[in-house]
N, C-alpha and C positions, 0 to 999 in steps of 0.2 A: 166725153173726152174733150178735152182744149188742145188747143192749136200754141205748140211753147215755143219761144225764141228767148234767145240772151240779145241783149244789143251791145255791144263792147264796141273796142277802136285798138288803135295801136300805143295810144299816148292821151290822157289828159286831154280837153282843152278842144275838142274835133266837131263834136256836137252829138253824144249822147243823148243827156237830158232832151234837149230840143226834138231829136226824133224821137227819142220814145213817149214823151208827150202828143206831139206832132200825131205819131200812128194809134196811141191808144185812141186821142179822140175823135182821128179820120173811124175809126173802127166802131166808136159808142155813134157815132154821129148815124152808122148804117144799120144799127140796130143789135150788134153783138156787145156782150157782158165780155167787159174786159179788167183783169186783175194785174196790176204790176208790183213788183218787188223790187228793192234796193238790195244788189250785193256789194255786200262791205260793209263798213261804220258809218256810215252817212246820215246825219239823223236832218239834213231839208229837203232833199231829194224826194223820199216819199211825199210828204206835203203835195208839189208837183202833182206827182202821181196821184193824189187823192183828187186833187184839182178838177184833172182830166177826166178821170173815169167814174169819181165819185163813189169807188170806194175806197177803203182805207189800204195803206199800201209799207209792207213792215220793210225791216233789214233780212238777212240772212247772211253770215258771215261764217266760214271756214274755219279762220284763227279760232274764235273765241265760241264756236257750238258746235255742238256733236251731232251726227246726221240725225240721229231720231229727235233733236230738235228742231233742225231745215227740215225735214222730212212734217213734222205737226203744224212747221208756220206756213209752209207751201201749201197744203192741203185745203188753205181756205179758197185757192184755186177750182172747186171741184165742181162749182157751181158757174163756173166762166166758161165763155168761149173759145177765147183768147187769153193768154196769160205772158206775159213779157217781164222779164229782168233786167234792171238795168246794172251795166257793168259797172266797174269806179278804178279809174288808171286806166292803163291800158291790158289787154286781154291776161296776159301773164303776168300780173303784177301785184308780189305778193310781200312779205317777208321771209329771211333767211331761213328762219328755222321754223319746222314746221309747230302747228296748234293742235286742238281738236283733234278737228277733219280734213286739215290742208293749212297753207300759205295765208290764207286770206283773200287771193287770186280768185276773178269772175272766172277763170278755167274749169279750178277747183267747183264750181257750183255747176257748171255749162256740164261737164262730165259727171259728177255725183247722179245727177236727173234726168242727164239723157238730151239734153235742151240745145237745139243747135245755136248758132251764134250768127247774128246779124251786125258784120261789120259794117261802122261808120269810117270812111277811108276820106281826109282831106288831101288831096294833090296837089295843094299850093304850093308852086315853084319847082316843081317835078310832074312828068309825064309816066312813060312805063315805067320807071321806080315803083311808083304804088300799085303795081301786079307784081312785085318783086318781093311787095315789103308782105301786100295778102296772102303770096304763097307761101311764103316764109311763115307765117301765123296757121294757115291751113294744118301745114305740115311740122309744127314744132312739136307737138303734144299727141300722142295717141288716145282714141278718146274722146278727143273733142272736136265736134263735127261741125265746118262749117256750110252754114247755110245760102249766104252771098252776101253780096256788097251793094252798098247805099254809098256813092261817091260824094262828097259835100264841099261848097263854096269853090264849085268847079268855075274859071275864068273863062270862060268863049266855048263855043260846038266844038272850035277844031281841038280844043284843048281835052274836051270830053271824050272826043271821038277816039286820040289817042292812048288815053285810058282805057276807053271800053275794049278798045282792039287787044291792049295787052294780057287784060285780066280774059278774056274770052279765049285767048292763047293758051291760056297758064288752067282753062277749066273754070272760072271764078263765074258765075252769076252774076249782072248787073240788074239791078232791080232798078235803080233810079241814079239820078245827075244831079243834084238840087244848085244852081247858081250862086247867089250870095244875096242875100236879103238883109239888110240890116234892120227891118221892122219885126220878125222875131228874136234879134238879142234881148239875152237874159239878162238883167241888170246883177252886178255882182259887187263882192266887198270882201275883207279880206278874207274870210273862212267860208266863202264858198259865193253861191248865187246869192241875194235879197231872197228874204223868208217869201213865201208864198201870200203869207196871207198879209205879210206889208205891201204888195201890190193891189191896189182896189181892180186893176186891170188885167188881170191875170187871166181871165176867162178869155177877153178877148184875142189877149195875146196866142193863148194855146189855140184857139176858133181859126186864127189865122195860121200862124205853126202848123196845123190841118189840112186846112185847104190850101196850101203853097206844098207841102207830102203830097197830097194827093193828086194835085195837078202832076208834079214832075217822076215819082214812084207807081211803081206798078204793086199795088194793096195783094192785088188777088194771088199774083205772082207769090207775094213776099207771104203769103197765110199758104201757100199751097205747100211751099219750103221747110213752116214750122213743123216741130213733131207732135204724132199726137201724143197727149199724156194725159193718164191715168192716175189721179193721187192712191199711192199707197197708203192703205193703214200706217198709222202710229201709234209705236203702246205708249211713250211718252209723253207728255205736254210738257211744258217750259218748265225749265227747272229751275224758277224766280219766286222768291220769299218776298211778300209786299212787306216795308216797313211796319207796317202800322193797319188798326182795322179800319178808320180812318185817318188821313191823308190829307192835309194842308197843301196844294200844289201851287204853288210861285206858277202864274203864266200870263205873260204879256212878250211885248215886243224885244222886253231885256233878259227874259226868263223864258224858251222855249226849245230849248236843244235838252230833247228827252228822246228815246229811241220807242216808237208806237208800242211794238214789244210786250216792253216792259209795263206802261200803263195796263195793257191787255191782259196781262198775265196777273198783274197785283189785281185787277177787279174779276179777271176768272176766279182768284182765291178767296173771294168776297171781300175784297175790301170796297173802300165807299173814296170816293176822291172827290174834295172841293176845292176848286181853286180863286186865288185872290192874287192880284194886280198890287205887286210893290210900283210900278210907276205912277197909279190910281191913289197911291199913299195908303191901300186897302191893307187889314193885317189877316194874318192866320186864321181861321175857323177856331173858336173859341173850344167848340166840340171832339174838335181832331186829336189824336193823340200820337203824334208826330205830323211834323211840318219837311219838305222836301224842296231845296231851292235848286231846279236844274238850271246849268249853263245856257248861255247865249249872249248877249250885247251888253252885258253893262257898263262896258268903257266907253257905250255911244249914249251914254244917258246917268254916266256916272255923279253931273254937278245935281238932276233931279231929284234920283236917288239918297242923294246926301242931305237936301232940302226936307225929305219925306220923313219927318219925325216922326208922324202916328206910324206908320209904316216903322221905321229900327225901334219905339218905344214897346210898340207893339209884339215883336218877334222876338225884344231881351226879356218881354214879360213871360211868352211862351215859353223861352228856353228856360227859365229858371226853374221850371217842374216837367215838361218834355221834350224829347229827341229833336235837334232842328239838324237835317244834312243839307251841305251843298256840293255842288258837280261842279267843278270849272267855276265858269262865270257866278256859280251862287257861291261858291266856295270863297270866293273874292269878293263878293260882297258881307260876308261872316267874317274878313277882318277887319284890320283896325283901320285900314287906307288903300286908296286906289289913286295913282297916277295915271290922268290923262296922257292920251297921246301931245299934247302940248306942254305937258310937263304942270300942269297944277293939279294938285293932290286934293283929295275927296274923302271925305271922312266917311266910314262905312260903319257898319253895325255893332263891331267892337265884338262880338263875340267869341273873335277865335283873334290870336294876333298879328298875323297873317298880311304884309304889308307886300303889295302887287305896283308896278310901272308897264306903260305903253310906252313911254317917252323914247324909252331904246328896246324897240320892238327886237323879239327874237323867237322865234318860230320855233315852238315843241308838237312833235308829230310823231304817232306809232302806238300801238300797239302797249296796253300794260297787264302786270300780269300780279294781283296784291295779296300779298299773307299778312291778314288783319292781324297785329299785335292787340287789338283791343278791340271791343265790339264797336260796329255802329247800327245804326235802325236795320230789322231783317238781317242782320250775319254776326254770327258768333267770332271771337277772337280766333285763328285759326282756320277760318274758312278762305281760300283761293278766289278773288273775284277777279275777273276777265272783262277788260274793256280798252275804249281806245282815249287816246290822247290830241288835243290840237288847240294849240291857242299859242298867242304873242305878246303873254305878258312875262315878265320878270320878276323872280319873287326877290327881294329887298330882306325880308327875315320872313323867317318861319319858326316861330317859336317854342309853342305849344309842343306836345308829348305826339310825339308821331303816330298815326295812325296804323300804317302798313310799312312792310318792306314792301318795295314796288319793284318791280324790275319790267325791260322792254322785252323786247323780241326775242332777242336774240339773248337772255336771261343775263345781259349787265343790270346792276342795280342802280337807280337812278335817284338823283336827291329831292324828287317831287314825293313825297311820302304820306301827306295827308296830317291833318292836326284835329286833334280832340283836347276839348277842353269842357270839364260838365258833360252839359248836355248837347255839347255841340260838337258835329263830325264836320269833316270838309276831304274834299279830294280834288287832285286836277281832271284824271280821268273818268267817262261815264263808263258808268256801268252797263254792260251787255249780257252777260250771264256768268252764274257762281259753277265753279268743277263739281260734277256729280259726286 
């Protein structure tokens, strides 16, 4: 049996990631197997988490799977000691209408499995407020059980002291205080932290993240609180169709927002996956029979990319006889242009016509929901796929014969729809999993 906690907050921004980092590796460091999870759509977070504990560490999302799919991915848990969740927003924070198996909401996951919740509570600029705001969170949700509090970038003892008095009032557990340290900030950019594996220093950073937890947090405390859990049997495994039996995979520093997931699932179904570096000028696996370009940074390396002829010569020669998709960021590299955030334009692969700007950033966020009018690689015209949304480009035209009707949350239809052209697919949003 393992020892479960969720780590949630009230809001964004509080420091999450940093403790559950922090604690997974105070915990591998003392000789316990620890497994962490990403709830929500978050595809760098795990990274992190693989960082720490060194092993691999998926999503689980409400919106877009159905429990006997959380219920197959959790399971790899069964062999840990410890097992941790981390949250994404704050504890209740979901969309309007419900999914699946819920909101999308770390609640919805914290109560599905029984896993209590280890608040990250920052008190900047307020005293007992933040035993006002925990009880309020205790107590909003039947269900969901919390565990205690981990107070963060508390200002001075006396400022702690009146923290701890309040929440000890109100029944809240204080596990730990942690001061303000700015040698473990996370370096960030605009769709979340800096990738994991573009820090060469990451290790040390989490070593430290550790022993600064473990100095000011009571570990033993906080593993006594966890529950214990049990994986249940599942009759299901993922319900993900890989593309192709082999798999052409776009991955470097511009190409790496993929959800672990789905890799896992297309090579549980045997497929073979090689990947090749469009920054490297590398092209496609000549053997492969579909090519997959996921989302990530290519407006931070767009003039490169444009440069890289064997690399677009390459992947028009592929598309001319098989399947080439992209996600977001690969999606925008399969058209005809990409504007910089400085406003000069970059000539992209021309396969789809697909013309993208940063220049007048605009934030698309949420939740999609797609009725393929047409196939693309792995799904039939007419199949439902579930996934989420996030990027700050602008599309200028989108020409080509739409892919899906897409719609968000809250089931408005939205004009990000996806282009096929030949052999080539594109979408804004990743995919997470197709409706059974």
């Amino acid at each position: 049996m393992a020892a479960s906690l969720i780590i949630s907050a009230p809001a964004s921004g509080v420091g999450k990631t940093t403790l559950t980092l922090a604690l997974a590796r105070a915990w591998r460091n003392r000789g316990l197997n620890v497994q962490c999870f990403k709830s929500g759509p978050d595809y760098i977070d795990p990274a992190f988490h693989a960082a720490a504990t060194g092993r691999a560490s998926v999503n689980v999302d409400s919106w877009a799977m159905d429990r006997a799919t959380i219920a197959h991915l959790v399971n790899r848990g069964m062999d840990a000691d410890v097992v941790l969740a981390e949250g994404s927003m704050g504890l209740f924070d979901g969309v309007a209408a419900r999914g699946v198996s819920g909101t999308g909401a770390t609640a919805d996951i914290a109560e599905m499995l029984g896993w209590p919740v280890l608040l990250v509570i920052d008190p900047s600029g307020q005293a007992q407020t933040a035993a006002a705001i925990a009880a309020g969170l205790r107590d909003y949700r039947a269900g969901v059980r919390l565990a205690g509090v981990v107070l963060n970038r508390v200002a001075s003892p006396r400022h702690e002291d009146l923290v701890r008095r309040a929440l000890t009032d109100v029944g809240i557990a204080v596990f730990g205080a942690l001061p303000r340290h700015a040698e473990i900030n996370l370096p960030k950019r605009h769709l979340g932290l800096v990738q994991a594996e573009e820090q060469a220093e990451i290790g040390k950073l989490i070593d430290e993240a550790a022993r600064f937890v473990a100095e000011h947090v009571d570990l033993d405390a906080v593993l006594r609180s966890a529950a214990s859990w049990s994986p249940q049997p599942s009759a299901n495994g993922l319900n993900v169709t890989p593309p192709g039996q082999r798999i052409a995979l776009a991955r470097d520093a511009a190409f790496s927002f993929v959800y672990p997931h789905m890799l896992e699932a297309w090579r549980a179904a045997g497929a073979e996956i090689s990947t090749f570096s469009p920054l490297a000028d590398e092209v496609p696996d000549a053997s492969a029979d579909v090519c997959w370009m996921p989302g990530g940074y290519p407006e931070l390396h767009a003039g490169r990319l444009a440069a890289n002829a064997r690399f677009a010569s390459g992947l028009r020669a592929f598309a001319a006889t098989r399947p080439v998709h992209g996600e977001c960021g690969g999606y925008m590299v399969l058209g005809e242009g990409l504007t910089d955030a400085e406003g000069v334009r970059h000539e992209m692969t021309g396969l789809l016509g697909l013309k993208t700007s940063f220049a007048k950033r605009r934030m698309h966020l949420g939740y999609r929901l797609a009725e393929l009018a047409a196939p693309m690689p792995g799904h039939q015209a007419g199949a439902r796929l579930r996934g989420h949304e996030f990027h700050y480009s602008t599309i200028l035209a989108q020409p080509d014969t739409p892919l899906a009707v897409v719609h968000d949350a809250t089931g408005a239809v939205i004009a990000e729809t996806g282009s096929r052209r030949g052999q080539a697919t594109g979408t804004f949003f990743h995919l997470i999993a197709e409706d059974r």
